[in-house]
N, CA, C and O atoms as a GROMACS GRO file, in nm:
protein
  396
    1UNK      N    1   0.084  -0.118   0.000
    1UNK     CA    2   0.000   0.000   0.000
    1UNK      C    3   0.088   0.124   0.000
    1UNK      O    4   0.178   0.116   0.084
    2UNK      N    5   0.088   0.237  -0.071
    2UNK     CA    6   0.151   0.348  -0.098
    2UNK      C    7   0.036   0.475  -0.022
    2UNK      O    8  -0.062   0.516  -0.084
    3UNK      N    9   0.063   0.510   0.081
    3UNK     CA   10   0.044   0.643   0.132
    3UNK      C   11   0.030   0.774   0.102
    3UNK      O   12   0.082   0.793  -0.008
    4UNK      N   13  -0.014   0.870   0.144
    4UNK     CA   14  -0.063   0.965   0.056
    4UNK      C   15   0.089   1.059   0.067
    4UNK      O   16   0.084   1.180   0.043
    5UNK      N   17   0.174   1.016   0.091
    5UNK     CA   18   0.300   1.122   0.104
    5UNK      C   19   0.453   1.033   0.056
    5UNK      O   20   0.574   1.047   0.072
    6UNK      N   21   0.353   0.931  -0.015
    6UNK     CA   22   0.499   0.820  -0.054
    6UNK      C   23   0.467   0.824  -0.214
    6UNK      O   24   0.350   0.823  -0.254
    7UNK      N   25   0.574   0.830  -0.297
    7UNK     CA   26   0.566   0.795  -0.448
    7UNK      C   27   0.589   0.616  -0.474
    7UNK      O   28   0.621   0.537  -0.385
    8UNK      N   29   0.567   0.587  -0.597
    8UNK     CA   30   0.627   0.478  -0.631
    8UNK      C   31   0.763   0.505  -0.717
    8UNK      O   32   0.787   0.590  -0.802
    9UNK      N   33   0.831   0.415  -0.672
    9UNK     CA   34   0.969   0.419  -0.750
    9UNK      C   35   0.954   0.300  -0.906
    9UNK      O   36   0.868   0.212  -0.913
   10UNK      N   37   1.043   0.323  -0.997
   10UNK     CA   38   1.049   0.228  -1.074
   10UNK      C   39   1.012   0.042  -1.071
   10UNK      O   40   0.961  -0.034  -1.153
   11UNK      N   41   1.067   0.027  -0.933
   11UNK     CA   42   1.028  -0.176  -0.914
   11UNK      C   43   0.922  -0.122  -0.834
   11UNK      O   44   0.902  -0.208  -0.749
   12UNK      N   45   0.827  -0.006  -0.809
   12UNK     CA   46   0.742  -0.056  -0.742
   12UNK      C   47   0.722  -0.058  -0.561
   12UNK      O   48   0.634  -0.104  -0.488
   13UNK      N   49   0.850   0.016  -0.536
   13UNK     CA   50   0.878   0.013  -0.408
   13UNK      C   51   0.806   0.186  -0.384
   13UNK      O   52   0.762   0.265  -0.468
   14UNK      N   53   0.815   0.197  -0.255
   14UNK     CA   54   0.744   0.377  -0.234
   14UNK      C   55   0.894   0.402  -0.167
   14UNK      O   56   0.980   0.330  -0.115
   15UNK      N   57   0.881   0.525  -0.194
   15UNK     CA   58   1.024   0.637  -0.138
   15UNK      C   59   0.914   0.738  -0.105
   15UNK      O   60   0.811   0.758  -0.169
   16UNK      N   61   0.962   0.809   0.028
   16UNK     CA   62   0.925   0.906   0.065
   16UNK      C   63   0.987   1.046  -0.018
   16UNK      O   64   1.105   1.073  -0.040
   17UNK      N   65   0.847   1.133  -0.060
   17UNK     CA   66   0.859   1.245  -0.089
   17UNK      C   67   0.950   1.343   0.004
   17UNK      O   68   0.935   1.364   0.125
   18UNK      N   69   1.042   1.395  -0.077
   18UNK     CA   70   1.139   1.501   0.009
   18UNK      C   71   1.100   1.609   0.064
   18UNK      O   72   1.139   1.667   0.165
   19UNK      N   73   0.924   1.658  -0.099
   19UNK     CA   74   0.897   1.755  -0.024
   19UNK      C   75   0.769   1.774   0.041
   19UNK      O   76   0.696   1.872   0.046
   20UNK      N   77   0.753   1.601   0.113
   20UNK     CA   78   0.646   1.591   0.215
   20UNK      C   79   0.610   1.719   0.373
   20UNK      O   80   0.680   1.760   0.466
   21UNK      N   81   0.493   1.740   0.340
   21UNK     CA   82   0.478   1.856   0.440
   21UNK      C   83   0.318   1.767   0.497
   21UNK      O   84   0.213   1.743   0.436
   22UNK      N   85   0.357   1.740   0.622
   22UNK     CA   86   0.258   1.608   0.720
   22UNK      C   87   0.104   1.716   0.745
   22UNK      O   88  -0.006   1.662   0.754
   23UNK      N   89   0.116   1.845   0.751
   23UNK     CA   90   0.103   1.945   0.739
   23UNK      C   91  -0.100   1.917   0.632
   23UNK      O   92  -0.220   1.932   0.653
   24UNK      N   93   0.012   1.862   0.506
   24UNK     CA   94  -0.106   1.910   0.434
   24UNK      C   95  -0.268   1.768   0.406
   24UNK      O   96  -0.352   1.738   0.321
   25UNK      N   97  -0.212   1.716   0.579
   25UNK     CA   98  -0.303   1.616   0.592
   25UNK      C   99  -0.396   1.607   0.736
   25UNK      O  100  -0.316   1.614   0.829
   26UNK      N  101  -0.467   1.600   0.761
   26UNK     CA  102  -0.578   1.643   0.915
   26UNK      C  103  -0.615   1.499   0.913
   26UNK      O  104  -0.611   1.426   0.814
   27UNK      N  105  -0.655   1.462   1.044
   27UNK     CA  106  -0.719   1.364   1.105
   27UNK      C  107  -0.847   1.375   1.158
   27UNK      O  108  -0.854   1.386   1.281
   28UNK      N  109  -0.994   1.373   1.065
   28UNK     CA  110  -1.105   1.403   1.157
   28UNK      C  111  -1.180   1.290   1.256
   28UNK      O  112  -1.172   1.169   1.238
   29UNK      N  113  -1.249   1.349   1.353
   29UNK     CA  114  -1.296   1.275   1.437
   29UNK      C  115  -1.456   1.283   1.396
   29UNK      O  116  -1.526   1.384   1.396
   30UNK      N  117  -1.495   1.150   1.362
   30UNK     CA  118  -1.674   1.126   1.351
   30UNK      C  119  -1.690   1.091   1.426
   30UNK      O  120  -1.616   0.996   1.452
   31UNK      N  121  -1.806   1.131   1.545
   31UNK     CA  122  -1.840   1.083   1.658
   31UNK      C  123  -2.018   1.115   1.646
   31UNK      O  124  -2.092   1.207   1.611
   32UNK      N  125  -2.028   0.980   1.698
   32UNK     CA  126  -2.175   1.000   1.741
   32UNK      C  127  -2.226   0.920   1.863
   32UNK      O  128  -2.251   0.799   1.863
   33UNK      N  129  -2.238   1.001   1.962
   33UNK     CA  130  -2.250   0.955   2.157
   33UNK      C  131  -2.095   0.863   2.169
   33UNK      O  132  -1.986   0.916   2.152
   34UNK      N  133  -2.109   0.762   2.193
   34UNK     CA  134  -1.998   0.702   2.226
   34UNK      C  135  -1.943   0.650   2.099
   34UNK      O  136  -1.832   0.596   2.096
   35UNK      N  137  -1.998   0.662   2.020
   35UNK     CA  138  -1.910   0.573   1.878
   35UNK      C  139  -1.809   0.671   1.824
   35UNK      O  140  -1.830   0.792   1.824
   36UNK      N  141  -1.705   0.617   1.779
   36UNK     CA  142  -1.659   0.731   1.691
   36UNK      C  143  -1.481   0.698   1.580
   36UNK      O  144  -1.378   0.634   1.605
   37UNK      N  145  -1.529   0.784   1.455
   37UNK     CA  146  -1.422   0.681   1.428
   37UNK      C  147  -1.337   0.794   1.356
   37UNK      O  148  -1.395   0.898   1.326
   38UNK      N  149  -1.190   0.776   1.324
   38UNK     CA  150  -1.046   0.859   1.296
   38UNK      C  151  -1.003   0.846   1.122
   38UNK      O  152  -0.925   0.766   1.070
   39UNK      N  153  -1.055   0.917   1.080
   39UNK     CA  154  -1.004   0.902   0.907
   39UNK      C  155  -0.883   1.033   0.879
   39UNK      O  156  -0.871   1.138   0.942
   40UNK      N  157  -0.836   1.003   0.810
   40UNK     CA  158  -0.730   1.140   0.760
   40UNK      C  159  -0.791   1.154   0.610
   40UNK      O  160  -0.856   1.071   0.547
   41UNK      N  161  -0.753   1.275   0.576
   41UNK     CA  162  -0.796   1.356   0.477
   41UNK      C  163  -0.705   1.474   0.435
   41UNK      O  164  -0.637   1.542   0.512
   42UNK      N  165  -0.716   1.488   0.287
   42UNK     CA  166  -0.606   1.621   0.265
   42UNK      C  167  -0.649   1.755   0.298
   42UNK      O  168  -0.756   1.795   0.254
   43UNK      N  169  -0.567   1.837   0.380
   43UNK     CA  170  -0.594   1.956   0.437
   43UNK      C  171  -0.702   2.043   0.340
   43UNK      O  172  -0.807   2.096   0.377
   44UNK      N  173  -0.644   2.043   0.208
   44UNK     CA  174  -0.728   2.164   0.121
   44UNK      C  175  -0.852   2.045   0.058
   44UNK      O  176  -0.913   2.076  -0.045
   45UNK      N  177  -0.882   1.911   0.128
   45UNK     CA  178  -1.041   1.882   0.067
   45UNK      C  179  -1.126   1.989   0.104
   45UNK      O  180  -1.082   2.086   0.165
   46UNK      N  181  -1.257   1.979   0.068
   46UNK     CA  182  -1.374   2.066   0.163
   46UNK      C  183  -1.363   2.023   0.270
   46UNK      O  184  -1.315   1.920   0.315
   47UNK      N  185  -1.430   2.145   0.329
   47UNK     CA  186  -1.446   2.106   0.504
   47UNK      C  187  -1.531   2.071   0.528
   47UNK      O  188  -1.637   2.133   0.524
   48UNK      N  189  -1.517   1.967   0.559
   48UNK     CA  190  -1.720   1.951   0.640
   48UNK      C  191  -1.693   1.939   0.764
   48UNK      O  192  -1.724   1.827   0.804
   49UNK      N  193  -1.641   2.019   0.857
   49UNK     CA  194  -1.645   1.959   0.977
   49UNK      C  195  -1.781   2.067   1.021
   49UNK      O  196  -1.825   2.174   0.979
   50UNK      N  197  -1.819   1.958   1.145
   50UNK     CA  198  -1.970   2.036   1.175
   50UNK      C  199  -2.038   1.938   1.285
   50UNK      O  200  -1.988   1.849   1.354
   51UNK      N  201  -2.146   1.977   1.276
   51UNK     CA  202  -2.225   1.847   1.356
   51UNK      C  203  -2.375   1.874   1.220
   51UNK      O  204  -2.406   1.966   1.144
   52UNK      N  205  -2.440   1.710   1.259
   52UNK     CA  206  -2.541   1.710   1.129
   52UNK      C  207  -2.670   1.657   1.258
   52UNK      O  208  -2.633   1.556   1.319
   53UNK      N  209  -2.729   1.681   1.276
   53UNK     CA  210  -2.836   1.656   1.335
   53UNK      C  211  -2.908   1.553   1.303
   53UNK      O  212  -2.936   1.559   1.183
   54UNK      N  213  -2.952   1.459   1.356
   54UNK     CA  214  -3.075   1.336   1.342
   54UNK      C  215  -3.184   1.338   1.393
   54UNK      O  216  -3.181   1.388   1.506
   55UNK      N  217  -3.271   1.309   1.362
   55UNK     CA  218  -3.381   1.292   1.364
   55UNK      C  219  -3.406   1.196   1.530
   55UNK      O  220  -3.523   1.177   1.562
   56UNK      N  221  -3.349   1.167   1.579
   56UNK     CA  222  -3.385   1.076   1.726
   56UNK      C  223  -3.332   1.230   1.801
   56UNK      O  224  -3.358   1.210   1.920
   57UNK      N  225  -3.275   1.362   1.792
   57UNK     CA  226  -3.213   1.455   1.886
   57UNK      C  227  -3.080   1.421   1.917
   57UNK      O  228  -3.016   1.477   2.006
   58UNK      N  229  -3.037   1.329   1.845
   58UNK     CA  230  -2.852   1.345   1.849
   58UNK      C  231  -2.767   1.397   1.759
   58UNK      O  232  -2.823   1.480   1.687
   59UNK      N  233  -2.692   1.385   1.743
   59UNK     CA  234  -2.640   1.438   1.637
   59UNK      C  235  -2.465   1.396   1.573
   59UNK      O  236  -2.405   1.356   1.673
   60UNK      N  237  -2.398   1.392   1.488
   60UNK     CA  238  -2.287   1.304   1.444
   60UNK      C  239  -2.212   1.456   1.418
   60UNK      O  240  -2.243   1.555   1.351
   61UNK      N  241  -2.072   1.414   1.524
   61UNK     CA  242  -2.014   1.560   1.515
   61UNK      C  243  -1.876   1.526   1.447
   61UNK      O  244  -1.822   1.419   1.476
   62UNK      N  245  -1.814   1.615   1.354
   62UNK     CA  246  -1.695   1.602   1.268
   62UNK      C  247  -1.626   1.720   1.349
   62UNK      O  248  -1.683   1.815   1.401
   63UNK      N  249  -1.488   1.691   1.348
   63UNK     CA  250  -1.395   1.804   1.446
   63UNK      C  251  -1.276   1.747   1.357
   63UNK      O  252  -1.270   1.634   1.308
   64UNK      N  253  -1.173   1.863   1.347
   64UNK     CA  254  -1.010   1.785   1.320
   64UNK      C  255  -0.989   1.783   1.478
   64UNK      O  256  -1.047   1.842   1.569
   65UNK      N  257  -0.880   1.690   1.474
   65UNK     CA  258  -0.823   1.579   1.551
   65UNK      C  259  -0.698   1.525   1.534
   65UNK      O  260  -0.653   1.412   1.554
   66UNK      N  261  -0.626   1.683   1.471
   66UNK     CA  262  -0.477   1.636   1.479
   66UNK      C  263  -0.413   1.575   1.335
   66UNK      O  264  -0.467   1.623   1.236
   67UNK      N  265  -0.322   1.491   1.312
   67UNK     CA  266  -0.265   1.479   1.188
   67UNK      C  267  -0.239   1.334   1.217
   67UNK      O  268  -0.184   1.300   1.322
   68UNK      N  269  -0.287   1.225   1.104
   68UNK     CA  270  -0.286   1.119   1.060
   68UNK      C  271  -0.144   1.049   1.090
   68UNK      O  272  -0.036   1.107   1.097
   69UNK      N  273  -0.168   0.916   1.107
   69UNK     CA  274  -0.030   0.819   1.140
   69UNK      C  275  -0.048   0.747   0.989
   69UNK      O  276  -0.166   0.719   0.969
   70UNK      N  277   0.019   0.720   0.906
   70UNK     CA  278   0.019   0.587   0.837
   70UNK      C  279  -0.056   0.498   0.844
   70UNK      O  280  -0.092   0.451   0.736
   71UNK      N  281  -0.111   0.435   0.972
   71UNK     CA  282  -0.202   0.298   0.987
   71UNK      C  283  -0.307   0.364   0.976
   71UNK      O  284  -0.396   0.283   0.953
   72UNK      N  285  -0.362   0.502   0.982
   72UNK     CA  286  -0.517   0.521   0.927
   72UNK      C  287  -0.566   0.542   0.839
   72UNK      O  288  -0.525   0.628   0.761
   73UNK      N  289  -0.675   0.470   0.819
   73UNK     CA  290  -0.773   0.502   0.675
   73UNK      C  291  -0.739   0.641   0.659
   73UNK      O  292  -0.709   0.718   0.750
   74UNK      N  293  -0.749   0.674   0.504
   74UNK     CA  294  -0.734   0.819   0.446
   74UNK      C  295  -0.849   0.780   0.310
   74UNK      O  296  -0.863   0.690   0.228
   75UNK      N  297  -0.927   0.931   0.352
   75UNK     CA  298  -1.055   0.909   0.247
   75UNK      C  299  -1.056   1.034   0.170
   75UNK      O  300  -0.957   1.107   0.179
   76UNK      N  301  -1.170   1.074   0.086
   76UNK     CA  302  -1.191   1.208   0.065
   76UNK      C  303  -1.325   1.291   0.156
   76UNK      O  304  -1.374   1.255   0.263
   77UNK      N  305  -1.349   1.376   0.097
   77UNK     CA  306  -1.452   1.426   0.200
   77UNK      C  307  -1.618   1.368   0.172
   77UNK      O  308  -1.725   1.361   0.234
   78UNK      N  309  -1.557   1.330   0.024
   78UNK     CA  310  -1.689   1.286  -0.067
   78UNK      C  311  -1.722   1.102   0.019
   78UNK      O  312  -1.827   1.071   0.076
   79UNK      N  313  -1.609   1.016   0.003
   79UNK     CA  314  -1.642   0.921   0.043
   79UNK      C  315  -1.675   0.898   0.247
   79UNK      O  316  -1.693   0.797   0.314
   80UNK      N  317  -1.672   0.998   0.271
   80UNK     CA  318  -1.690   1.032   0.480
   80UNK      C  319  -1.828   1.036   0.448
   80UNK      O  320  -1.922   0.965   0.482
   81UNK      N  321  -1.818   1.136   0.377
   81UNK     CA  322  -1.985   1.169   0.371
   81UNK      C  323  -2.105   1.060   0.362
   81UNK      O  324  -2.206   1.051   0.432
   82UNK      N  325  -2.046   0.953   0.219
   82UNK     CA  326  -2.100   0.842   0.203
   82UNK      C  327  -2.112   0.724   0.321
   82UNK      O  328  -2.198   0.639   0.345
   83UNK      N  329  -1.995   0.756   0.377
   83UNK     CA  330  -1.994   0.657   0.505
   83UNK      C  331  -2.113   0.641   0.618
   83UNK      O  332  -2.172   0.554   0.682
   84UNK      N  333  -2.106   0.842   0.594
   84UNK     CA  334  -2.241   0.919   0.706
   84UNK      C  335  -2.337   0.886   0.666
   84UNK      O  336  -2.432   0.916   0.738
   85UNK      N  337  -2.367   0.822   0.556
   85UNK     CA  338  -2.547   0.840   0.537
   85UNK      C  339  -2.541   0.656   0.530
   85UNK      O  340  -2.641   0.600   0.576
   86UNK      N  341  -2.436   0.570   0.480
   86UNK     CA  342  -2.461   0.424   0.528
   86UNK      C  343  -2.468   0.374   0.634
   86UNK      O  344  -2.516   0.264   0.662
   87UNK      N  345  -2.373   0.522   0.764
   87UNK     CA  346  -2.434   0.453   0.910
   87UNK      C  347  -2.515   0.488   0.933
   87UNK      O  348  -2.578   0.425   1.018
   88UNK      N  349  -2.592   0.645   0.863
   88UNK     CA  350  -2.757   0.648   0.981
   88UNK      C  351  -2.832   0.555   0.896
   88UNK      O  352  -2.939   0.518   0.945
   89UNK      N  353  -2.803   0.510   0.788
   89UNK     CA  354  -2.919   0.421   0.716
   89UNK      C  355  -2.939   0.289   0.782
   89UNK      O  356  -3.042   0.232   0.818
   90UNK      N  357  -2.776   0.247   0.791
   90UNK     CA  358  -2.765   0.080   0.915
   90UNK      C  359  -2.901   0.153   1.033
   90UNK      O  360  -3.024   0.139   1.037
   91UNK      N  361  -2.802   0.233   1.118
   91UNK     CA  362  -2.881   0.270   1.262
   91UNK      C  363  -3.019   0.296   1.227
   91UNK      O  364  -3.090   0.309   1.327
   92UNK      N  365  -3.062   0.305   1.149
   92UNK     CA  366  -3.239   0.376   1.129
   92UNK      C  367  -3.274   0.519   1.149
   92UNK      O  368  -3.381   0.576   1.173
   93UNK      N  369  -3.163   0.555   1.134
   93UNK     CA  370  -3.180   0.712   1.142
   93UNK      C  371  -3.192   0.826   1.005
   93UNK      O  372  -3.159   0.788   0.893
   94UNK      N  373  -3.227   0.923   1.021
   94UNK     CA  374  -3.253   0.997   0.948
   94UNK      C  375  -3.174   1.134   0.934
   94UNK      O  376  -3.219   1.194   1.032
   95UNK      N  377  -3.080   1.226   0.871
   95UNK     CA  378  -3.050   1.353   0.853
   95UNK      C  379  -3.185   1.452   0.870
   95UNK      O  380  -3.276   1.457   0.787
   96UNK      N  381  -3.178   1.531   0.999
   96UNK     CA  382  -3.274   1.624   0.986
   96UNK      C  383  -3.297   1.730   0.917
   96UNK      O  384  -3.194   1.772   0.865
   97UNK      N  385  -3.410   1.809   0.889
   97UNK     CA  386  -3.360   1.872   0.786
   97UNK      C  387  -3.385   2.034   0.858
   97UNK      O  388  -3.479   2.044   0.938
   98UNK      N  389  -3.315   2.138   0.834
   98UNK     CA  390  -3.346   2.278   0.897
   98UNK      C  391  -3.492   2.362   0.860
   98UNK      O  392  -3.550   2.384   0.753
   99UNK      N  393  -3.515   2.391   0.980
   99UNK     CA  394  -3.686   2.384   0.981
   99UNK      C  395  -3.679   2.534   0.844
   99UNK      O  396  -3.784   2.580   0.798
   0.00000   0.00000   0.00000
């Protein structure tokens, strides 16, 4: 697996970029009550950090959370999002909508 700050070399091996800046990667936190889970993402995606409200009165809150290790998932903002609407769909929940 090649990382978002590693190239591939000719056989295929990754070399770290020289002019890696760790910088241009965030770690957000999805949390909803006690669940919650750590994706990294590139600094200049969109932001969605926020909280989105549900329909039961809770709500799923996005915060950065610091800068990504290697062992974590790294997504875009497009595929988090998708994630958000396959867990309230699992849980039975609904995105509320602003009155």
């Amino acid at each position: 697996m090649t990382y978002p700050w590693e190239k591939k070399e000719g056989n295929g091996h990754a070399a770290p970029l020289v002019d890696f800046d760790p910088l241009m990667f965030v770690r957000l936190r999805i949390q909803h009550g006690d669940e919650f889970r750590l994706v990294g993402i590139r600094a200049d995606d969109k932001d969605i950090t926020g909280r989105i409200k549900l329909d039961d009165n809770t709500e799923i809150l996005i915060s950065i959370w610091g800068v990504p290790t290697k062992s974590e998932e790294f997504m875009t903002t497009t595929q988090i999002m998708q994630e958000i609407i396959k867990y309230t769909n699992e849980k039975g929940l609904r995105i509320r909508r602003p009155a």
